[in-house]
Residue, then its C-alpha position, 0 to 999 in steps of 0.5 A: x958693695x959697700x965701696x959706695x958712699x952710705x947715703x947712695x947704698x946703706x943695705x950693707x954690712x958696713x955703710x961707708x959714709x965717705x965712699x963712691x958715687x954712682x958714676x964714681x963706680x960706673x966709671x971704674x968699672x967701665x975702665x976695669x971691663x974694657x981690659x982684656x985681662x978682665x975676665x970675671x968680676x964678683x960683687x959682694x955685700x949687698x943685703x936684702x934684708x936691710x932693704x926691705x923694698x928693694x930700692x937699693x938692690x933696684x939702684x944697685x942694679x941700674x948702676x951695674x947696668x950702665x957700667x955695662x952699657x955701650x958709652 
């Protein structure tokens, strides 16, 4: 998960100050769910242990939600 922009998603191995938006990514995957070659998908580099809260993972969640909700 670190293709997100460090300010959105900092709990990573390597926060990357220039990457995705929120809706940048929901709209990637949206486009990458809707082909029929899709057929699995893996998201990696989150770390819980640098969110000592879960806001990141809670937000991490709700984006992978909207990318899989209905438009």
């Amino acid at each position: 998960m670190d293709v997100l922009d460090r300010t959105l998603l900092p709990a990573v191995d390597s926060p990357n100050p220039n990457g995705l938006q929120a809706d940048d990514l929901v709209d990637a995957l949206r486009t990458l769910f809707a082909s029929p070659r899709a057929t699995g998908i893996e998201f990696t580099i989150y770390d819980p242990d640098l969110d000592p809260t879960g806001t990141y993972g809670d937000r991490l969640a709700g984006i992978l939600v909207d990318a899989l909700s209905p438009t």
